[in-house]
C-alpha positions in Angstrom: -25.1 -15.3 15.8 -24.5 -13.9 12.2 -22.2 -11.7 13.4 -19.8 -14.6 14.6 -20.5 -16.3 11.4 -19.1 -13.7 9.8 -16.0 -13.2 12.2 -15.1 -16.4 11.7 -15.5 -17.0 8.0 -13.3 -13.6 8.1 -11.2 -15.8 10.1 -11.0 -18.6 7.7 -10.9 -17.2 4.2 -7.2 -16.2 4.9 -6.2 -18.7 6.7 -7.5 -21.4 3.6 -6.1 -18.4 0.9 -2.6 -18.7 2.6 -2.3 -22.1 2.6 -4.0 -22.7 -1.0 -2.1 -20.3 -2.8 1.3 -21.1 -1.1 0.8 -24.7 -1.7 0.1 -23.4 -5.7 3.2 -22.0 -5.5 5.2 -24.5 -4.3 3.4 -27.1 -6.5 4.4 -25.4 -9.6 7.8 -24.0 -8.8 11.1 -24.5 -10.0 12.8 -24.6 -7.0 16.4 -25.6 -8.6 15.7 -22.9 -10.8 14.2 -20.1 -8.6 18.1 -21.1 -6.6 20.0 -20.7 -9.6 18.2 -16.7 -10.3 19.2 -16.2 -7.0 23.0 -17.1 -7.2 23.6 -15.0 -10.7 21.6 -11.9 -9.0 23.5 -8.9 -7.4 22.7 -9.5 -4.1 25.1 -6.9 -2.9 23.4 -4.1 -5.2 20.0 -5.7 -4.5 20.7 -5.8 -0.4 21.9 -1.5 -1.0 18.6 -0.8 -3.2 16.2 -2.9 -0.8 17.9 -1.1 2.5 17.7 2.5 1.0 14.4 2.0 -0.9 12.9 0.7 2.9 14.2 3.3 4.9 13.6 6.5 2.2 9.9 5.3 2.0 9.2 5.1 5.9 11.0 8.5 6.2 8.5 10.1 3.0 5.5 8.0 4.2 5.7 9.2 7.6 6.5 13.1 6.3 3.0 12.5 4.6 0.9 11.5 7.6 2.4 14.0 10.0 1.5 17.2 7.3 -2.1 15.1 6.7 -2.6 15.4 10.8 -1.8 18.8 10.7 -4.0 19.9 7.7 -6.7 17.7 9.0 -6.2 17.4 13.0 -4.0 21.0 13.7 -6.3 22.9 15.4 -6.2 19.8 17.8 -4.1 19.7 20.6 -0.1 20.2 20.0 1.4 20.2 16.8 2.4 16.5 15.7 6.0 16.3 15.0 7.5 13.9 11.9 10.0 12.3 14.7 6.8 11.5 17.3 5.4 9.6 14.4 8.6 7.7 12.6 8.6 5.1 15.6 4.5 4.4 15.3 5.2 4.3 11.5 8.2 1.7 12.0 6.5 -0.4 14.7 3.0 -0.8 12.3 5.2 -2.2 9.8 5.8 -5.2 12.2 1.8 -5.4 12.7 1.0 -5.3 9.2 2.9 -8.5 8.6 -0.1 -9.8 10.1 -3.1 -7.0 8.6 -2.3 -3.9 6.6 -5.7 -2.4 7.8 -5.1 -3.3 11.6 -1.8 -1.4 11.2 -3.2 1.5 10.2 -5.7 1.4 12.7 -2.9 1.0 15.4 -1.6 4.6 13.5 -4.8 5.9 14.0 -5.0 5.3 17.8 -1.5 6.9 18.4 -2.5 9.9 16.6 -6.1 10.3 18.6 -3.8 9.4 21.7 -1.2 12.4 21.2 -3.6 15.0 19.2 -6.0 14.0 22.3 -9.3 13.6 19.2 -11.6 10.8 19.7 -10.5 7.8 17.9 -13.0 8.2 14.7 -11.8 11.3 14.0 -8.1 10.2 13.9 -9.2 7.5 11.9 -11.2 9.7 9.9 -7.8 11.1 8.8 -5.7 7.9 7.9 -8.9 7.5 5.6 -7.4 11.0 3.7 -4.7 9.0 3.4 -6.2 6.2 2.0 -8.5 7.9 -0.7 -5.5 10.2 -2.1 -3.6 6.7 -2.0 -6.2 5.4 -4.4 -6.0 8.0 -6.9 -2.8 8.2 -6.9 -2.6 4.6 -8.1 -5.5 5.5 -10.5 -3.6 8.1 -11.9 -0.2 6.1 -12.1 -1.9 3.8 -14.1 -3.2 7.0 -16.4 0.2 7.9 -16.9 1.5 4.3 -17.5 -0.9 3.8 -20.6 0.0 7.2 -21.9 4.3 6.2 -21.6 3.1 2.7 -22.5 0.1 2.7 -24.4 1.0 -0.7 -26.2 0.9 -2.7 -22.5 -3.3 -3.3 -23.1 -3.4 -2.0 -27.0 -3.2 -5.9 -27.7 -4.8 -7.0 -25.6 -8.8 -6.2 -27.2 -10.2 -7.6 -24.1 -8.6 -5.9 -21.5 -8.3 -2.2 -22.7 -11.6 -0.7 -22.4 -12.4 -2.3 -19.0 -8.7 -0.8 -17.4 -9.4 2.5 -19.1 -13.3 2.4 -17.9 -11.6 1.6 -14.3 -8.7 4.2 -14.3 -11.9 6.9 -15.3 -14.1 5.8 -13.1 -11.6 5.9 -10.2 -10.4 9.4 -10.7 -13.5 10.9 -12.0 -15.3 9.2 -9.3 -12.3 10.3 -6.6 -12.9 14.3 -7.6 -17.0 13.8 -8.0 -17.0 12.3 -4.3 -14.9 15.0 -2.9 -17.0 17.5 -4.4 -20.3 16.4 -3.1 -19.4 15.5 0.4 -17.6 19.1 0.2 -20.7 21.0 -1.1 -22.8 23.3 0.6 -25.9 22.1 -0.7 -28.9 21.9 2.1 -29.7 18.2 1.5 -30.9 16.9 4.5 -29.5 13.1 3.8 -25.8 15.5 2.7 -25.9 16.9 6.5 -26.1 14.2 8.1 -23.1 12.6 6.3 -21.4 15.5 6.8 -21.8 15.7 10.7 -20.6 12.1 10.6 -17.2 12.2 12.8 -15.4 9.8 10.8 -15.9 11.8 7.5 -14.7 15.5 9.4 -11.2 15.4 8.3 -12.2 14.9 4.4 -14.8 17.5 4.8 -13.1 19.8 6.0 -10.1 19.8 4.2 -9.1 22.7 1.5 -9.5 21.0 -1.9 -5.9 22.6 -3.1 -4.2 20.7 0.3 -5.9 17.5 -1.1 -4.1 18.2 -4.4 -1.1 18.6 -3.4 -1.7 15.2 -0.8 -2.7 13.6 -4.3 1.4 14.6 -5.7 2.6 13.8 -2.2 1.0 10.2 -2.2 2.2 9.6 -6.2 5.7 10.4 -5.2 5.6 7.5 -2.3 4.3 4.8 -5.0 7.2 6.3 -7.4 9.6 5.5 -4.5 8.1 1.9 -4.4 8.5 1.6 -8.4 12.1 3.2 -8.7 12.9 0.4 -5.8 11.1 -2.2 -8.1 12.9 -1.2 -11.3 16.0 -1.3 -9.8 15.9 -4.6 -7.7 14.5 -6.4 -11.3 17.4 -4.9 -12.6 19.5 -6.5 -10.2 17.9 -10.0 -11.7 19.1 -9.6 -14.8 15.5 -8.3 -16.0 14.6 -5.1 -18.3 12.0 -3.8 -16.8 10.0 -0.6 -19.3 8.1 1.8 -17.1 5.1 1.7 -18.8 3.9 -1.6 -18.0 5.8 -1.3 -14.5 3.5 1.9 -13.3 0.1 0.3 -15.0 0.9 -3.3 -13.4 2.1 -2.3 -9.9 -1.2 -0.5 -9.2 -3.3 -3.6 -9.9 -0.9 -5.6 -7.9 -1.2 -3.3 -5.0 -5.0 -3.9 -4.8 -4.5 -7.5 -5.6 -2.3 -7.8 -2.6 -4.9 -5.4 -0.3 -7.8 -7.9 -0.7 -8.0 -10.1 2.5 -7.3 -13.7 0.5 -4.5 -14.6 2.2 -2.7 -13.6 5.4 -0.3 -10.3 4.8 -1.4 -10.7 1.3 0.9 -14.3 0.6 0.5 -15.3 -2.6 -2.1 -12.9 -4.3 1.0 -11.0 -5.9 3.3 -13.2 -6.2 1.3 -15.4 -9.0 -0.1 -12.9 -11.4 3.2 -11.5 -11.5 4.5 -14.1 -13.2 2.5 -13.1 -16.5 2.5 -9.7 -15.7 6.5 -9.6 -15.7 7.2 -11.8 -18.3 8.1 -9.0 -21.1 11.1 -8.1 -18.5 12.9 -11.4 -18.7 14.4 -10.5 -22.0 17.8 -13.2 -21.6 15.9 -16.6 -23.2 15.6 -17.4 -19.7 13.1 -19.3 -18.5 10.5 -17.1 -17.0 8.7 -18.3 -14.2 12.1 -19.1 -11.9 13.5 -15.5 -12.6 10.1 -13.6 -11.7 9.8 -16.4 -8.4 13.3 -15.5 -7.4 12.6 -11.2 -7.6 9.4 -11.7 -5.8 10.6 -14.2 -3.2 13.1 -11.7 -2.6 11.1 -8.9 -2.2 8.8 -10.4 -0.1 11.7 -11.7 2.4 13.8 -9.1 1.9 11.1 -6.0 2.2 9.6 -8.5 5.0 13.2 -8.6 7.4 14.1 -4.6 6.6 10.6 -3.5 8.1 11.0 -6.0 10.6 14.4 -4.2 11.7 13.3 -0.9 11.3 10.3 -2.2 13.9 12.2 -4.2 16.4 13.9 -0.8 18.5 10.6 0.8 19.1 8.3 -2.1 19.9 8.5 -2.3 23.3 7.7 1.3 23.3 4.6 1.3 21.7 3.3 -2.0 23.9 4.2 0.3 26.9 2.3 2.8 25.5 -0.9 0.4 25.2 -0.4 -1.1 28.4 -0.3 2.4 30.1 -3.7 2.8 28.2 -5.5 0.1 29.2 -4.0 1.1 33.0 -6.0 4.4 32.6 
């Protein structure tokens, strides 16, 4: 009984989220004004940045989970190749319109399907993936305070708690490795280590987990170039600094289950977080609505067409599953 309590509050909260924080936005949006941003943008330049940046990322992003199988999964099975995985990449981004986690989870179960690993242990590997993602935003934010240290210098409140955070992550990141990694004889240590979820991260070479950690910061420095170059597009000046400390805490923002696909959890904060960009005497709000109302949309419809030709290959695929 609690359990479908739960399932259905999980249900609810984004449900109530989307259609709170949507109805936020709408309430306190300049809508003449969001339409004029749009008009004096580049839309050309912005439609060539959005297409490239889309279609560079899935390419790198995909590179990354095909060497991860093979670092963590290779003695499974046949090798995994990067073009057996570019149409599962492309056809999760249609699926995580709906739930980033339930499209990784749908990667997960066409890597245990082709590596021919139980399913926890394939998932045990996207969950590499996910914990070098982590520091890797951990560490962009290090390096955004030290091009930008001025972004929380004034603000008194703020600066120890991000730079407690940014510690904690990456200190925490390397401590965790290190124990579950250890050859200690703790009986409670064993057991977590036998786990078959936790096999690929403790198994794997600490120096291939380094070099996963550069390989996952290069993705999110794909995701900012794409950023700095579509505000540019909007007339903003955006300073990388502030850019590689705010899109971190954005990306977490948008990652909490609030909303559905995340609709409206980014789009608000950025409209303080941004605000040093618009530089012009604008007014602020409409220009920052009108970049991330075409990000959303425009990142939205690119994934959507880089999904649509290998759908119905992937639904055979499950249907031929559930056949067996």
């Amino acid at each position: 009984m609690a359990t479908s309590t739960r399932d259905r509050i999980r249900q609810i909260v984004p449900l109530v989220g989307t259609v709170l924080l949507l109805g936020y936005l709408g309430f306190t949006t300049d809508f003449a004004k969001l339409r004029d941003n749009l008009s004096q943008a580049n839309l050309g330049q912005y439609a060539i940045v959005l297409c490239v940046g889309t279609i560079v990322a899935w390419l790198y992003d995909t590179a990354c989970v095909t060497w991860l199988v093979a670092q963590t999964l290779g003695a499974h099975g046949k090798p995994l190749k990067l073009r057996e995985l570019l149409p599962v990449k492309a056809a999760s981004y249609a699926i995580n319109a709906i739930s980033y986690p339930l499209a990784t989870l749908a990667i997960s179960w066409a890597v245990a399907r082709r590596k021919k690993v139980p399913f926890l242990q394939a998932t045990g590997a996207l969950a590499v993936l996910a914990y070098l993602d982590v520091l890797a935003l951990g560490g962009m934010v290090a390096a955004g305070l030290l091009i930008s240290p001025e972004v929380i210098a004034s603000q008194a409140g703020l600066q120890r708690p991000v730079q407690i955070a940014t510690l904690l992550i990456l200190g925490g990141g390397v401590a965790g490795i290190a124990v579950v990694q250890s050859k200690w004889s703790w009986p409670m240590l064993q057991r977590l280590q036998r786990i078959q979820l936790l096999q690929p991260i403790v198994h794997i070479a600490p120096r291939k987990l380094l070099l996963g950690f550069v390989l996952r910061t290069g993705l999110l420095l794909i995701y900012a170039a794409t950023n700095f170059m579509i505000m540019r597009c909007f007339g903003m000046q955006p300073q990388w600094g502030r850019l590689l400390v705010v899109m971190p805490f954005l990306t977490v923002l948008g990652a909490i289950p609030l909303s559905v696909s995340g609709l409206g959890t980014t789009q608000i904060p950025m409209r303080a977080f941004y605000a040093p960009f618009v530089t012009d005497g604008r007014p602020v709000a409409p220009v920052i609505d009108a970049f991330s109302s075409a990000m959303l949309l425009g990142f939205g419809a690119v994934r959507l067409v880089l999904a649509a030709p290998f759908l119905r290959g992937i639904l055979a695929e499950l249907r031929e599953k559930k056949a067996e």
